[in-house]
Structure formats: C-alpha cells, structure tokens
C-alpha positions as MATLAB code, in Angstrom:
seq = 'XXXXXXXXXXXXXXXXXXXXXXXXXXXXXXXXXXXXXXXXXXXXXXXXXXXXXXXXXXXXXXXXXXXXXXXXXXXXXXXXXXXXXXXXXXXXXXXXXXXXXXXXXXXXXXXXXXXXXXXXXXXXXXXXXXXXXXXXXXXXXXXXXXXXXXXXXXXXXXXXXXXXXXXXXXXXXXXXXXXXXXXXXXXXXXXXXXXXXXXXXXXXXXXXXXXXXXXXXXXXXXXXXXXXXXXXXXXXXXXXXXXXXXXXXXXXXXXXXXX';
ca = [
      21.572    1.130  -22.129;
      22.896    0.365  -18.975;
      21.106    3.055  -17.323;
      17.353    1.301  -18.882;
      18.385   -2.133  -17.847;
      19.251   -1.046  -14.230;
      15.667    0.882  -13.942;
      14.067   -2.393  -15.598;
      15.865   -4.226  -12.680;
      14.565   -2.034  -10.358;
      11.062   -2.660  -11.678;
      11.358   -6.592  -11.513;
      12.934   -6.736   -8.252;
       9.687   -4.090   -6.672;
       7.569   -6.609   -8.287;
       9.323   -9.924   -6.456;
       9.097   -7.596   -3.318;
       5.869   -6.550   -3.331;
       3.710   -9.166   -4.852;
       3.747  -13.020   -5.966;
       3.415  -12.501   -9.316;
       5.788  -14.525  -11.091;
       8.865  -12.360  -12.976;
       9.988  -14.512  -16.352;
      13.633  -12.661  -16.190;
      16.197  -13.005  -14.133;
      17.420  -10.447  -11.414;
      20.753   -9.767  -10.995;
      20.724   -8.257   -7.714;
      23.198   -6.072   -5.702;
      22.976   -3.714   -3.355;
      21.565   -0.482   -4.419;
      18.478   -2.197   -6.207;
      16.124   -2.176   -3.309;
      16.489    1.420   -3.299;
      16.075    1.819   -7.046;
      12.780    0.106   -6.772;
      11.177    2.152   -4.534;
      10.110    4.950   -6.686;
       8.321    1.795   -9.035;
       5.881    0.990   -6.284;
       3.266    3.217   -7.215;
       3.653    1.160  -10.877;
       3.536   -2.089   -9.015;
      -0.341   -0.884   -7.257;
      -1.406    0.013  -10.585;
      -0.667   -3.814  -11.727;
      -2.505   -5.063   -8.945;
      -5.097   -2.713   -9.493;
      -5.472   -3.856  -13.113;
      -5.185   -7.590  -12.149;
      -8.170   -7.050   -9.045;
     -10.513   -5.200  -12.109;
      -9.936   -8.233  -14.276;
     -10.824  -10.216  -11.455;
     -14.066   -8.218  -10.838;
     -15.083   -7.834  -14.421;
     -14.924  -11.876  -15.122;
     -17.077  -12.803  -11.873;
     -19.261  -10.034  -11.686;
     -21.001  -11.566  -15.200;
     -21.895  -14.764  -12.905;
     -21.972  -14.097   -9.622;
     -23.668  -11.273   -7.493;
     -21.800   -8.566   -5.174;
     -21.736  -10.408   -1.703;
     -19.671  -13.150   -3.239;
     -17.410  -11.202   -5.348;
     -15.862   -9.202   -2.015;
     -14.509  -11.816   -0.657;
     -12.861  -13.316   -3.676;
     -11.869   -9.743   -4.679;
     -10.352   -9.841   -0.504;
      -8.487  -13.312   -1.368;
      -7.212  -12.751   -4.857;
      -5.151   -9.406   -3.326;
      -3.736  -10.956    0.023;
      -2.451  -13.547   -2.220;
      -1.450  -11.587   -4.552;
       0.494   -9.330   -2.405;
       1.620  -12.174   -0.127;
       0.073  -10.824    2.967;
       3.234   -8.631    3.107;
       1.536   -5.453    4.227;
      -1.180   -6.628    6.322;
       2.347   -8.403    8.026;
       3.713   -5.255    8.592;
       0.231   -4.017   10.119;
      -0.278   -6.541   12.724;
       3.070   -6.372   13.918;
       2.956   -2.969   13.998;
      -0.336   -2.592   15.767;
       1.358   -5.551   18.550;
       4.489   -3.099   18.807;
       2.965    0.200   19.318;
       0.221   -0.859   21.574;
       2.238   -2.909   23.949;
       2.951    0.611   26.090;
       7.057   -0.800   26.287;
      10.492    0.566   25.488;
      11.230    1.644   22.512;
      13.740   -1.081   22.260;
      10.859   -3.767   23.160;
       8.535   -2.378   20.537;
      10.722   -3.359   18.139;
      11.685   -6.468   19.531;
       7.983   -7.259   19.409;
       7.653   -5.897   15.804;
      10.135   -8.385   14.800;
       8.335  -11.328   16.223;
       6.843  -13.689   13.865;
       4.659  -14.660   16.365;
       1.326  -12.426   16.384;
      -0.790  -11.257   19.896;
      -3.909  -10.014   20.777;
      -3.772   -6.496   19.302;
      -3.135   -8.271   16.032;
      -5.607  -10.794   16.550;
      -8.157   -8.289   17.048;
      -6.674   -5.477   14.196;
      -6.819   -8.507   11.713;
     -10.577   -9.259   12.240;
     -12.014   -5.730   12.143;
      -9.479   -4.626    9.520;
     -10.495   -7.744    6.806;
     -14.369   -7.547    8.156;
     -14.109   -3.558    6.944;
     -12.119   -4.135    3.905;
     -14.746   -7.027    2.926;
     -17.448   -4.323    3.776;
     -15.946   -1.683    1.799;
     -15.308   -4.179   -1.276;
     -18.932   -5.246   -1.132;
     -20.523   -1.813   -0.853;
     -18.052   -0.106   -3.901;
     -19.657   -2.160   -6.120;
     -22.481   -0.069   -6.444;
     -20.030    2.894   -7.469;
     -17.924    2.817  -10.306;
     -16.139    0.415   -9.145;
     -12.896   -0.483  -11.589;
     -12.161    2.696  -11.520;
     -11.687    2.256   -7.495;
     -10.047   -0.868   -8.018;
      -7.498    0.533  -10.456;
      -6.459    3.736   -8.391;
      -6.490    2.506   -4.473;
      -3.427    0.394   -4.760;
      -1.847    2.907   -6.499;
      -2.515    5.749   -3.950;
      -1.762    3.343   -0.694;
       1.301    2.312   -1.979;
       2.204    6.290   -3.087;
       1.422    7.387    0.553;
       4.642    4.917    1.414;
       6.802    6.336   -0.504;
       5.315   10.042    1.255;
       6.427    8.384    4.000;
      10.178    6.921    3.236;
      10.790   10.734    1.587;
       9.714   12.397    4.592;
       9.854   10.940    7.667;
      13.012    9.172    9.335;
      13.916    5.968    9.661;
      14.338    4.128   13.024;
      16.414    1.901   12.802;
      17.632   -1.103    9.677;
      14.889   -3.823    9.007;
      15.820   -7.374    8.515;
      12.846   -7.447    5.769;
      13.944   -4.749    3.662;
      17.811   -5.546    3.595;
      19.353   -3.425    0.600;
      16.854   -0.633    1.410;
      18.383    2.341    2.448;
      14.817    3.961    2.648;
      15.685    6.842    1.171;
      14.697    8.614   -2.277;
      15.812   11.379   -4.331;
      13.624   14.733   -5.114;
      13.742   13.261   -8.715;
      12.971   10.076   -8.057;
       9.791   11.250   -5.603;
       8.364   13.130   -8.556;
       9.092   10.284  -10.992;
       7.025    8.443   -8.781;
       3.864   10.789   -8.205;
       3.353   11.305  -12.018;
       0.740    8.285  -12.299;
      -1.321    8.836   -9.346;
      -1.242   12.101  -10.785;
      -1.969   10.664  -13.904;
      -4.709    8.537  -13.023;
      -6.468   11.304  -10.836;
      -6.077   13.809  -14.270;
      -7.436   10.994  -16.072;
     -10.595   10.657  -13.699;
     -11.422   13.926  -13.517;
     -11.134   14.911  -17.341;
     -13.564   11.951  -18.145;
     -15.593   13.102  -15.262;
     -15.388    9.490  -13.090;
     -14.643   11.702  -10.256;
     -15.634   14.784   -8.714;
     -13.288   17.524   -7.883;
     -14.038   17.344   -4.797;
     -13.594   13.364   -4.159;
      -9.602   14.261   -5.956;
      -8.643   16.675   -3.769;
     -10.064   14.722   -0.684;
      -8.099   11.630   -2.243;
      -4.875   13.270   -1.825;
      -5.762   15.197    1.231;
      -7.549   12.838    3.140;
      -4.595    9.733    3.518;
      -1.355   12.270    3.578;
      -2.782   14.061    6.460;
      -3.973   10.254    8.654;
       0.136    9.094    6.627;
       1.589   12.243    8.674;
      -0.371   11.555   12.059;
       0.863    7.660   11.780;
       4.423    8.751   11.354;
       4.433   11.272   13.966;
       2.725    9.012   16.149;
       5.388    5.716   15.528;
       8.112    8.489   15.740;
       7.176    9.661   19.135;
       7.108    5.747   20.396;
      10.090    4.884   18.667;
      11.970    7.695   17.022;
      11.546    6.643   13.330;
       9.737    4.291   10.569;
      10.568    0.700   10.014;
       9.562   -1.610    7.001;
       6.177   -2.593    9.452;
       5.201    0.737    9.826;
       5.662    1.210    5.701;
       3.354   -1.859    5.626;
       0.868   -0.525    8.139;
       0.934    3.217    6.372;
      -0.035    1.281    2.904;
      -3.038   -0.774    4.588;
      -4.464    1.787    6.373;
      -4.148    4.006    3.815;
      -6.284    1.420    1.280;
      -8.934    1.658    3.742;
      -8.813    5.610    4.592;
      -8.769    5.605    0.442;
     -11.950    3.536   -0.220;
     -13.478    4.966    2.334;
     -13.264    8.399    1.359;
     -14.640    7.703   -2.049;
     -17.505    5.351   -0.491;
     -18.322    8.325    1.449;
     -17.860   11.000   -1.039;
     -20.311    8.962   -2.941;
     -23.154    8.956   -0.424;
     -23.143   12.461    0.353;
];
C-alpha cells in the first residue's frame, strides 16, 4: 500500500510539474519524488493529448480549421505553462551564443530572453500553428492524442541515456536518472498507442517505424550536440528535446501523409 501511494505521488507531483492542471489531493513531497515521476511523463502527454482532442472535437462542430490552430496552439502553452518552450528559448540563447561552457549556462539560466530566442519563438509557434492547421485534414485526434506522448517519451530517451551537466535550479529533487525498469515501465504506452494505431489501421507501418525512428535519431544529434558545448543535459535542454521533438513528430506524420 505504501508502495501504490508513493507511485500515485509520483503521478500527481509529474502532473504539478509538467502542466497547470489543477491536482484535488495533496502532495506530500520529499526528496526522491521528482525522480519517481519521471517515468509518468509519457502518462502526463497522453492527458494533454486527450484534453487538446476534446478541445478539437467541441470547436471543430462550429468553427472551421484556420481558427481552430491557434486555439488548439493556446489551449497547450497554457496548459503546459510554457514550461518547455522555456527550456527551448533558453536553450537556443545558450548554445548559440559561441561562449564558455560556463557562460552558456549562465545564459541558460537567465530569465531574461535574446535574440536567438526572439527569433526561435516566432518561427517555432508560426510552424507549430502551420502544422496544427494543416493536420486537420488527416486524422487528426489520433495525432493529437499520440504527439505529446512521444515528445515527452523522447525526454525520458534522453535523461536514460545521455549525461547530465550539471544540477538545475528548475528541477530541484531530480536526480535525472531512471532505472532499466522504470524506462520500460515508461515506453509501454507509446508502445501501446502505436500497437493500437496500427492494429486498427490509423497508421501505416511505415509512418510507426518512422515515428520512433525519425525523433530518437534528431533526440541523439541534440544531445551530442549540447554535450559537445557543454558536457551534459540540463532541465532546458530536456525542454528543448520535448519541443522539437513535437514538431519533428507532426511533421513526420504530415509528411508521411502527403507522400
């Protein structure tokens, strides 16, 4: 019993970390939660991705495509608090700054946001909009339930391995580490949901394997990339892995579907 209530913890506290949405029990936090919670994150997409095809399926009956990609847009920074877009624009103002590795992070850690982020925030919400507007002519719940749930599996790729540069102030409590076990644990519903797909024909096999493909190999060319600039991952470069990753993700489908 304790065991349940620890992993129900673990649950609640990845879903006060990674979203806004509003948890009606109480935490009782300590130190070894954060890490607990990792291997839930892939849980936490699939609730966004449930809440966003809500969200579609309610306006779509009143309103046409054009103005349901921006709301669709709005709805999911909200609902995820902005926190990995965040940890993209500071990580696109670190890495591209040509510094130290000690003044990369400096700059990652500033709240304050410069012209690569200025820039990386335009294209990257004017793409996303783009990609949100065109989907809809796919099946497009099905996209909206399994994106988040990929982008935010390609993190936890990431935590199991790639190093760690140095302690975030973010992600205090996170060790950024996970168990073999736990790594599985948390690859059985993207699994899942991919098995699912396929077996009720929604998506090729083709457009599967490219799904899982496609991000872990542009996940493992990020990593290597931030480790040669400064020796590891940080909680930015987790955030920056899951947003480019959402957009290497709908891509690849929104290609897969015109060819």
């Amino acid at each position: 019993m304790k065991s349940l209530n620890q992993e129900l913890q673990g649950v609640f506290f990845a879903i006060t970390f990674l979203t806004r949405i509003p948890v009606p029990f109480k935490i009782n936090y300590h130190n070894r939660l954060p890490s607990i919670s990792i291997k839930y994150f892939t849980f936490i997409g699939l609730i966004l991705g449930l809440i966003l095809a809500i969200i579609y399926r309610l306006f779509s009956l009143f309103w046409p495509p054009i103005l349901i990609a921006p709301i669709l847009l709005g709805f999911y920074i909200y609902l995820t608090g902005a926190i990995h877009l965040d940890g993209l624009l500071d990580s696109v103002d670190g890495l591209f700054s040509n510094r130290s590795k000690q003044e990369i992070l400096e700059i990652m850690k500033d709240s304050l946001n410069g012209s690569f982020a200025t820039v990386t925030a335009v294209i990257y919400l004017l793409v996303k909009f783009i990609l949100f507007y065109k989907l809809q002519e796919t099946n497009f719940i099905s996209t909206l339930i399994i994106f988040p749930v990929l982008s935010r599996w390609l993190v936890i790729f990431a935590i199991k391995f790639f190093p760690r540069a140095e302690k975030s102030s973010l992600g205090e409590g996170f060790d950024y580490k996970i168990a073999n076990k736990d790594f599985l644990i948390s690859s059985i519903l993207p699994a899942l949901i991919i098995l699912i797909y396929l077996f009720y024909d929604i998506i090729s096999l083709g457009l599967a394997i490219s799904l899982i493909i496609i991000p872990v190999l542009i996940t493992i060319y990020i990593a290597s990339y931030t480790i040669n600039k400064i020796d590891g991952l940080t909680g930015d470069i987790y955030g920056m892995i899951n947003e480019i990753g959402e957009i290497i993700i709908l891509l690849t489908i929104l290609t897969i579907y015109y060819t």
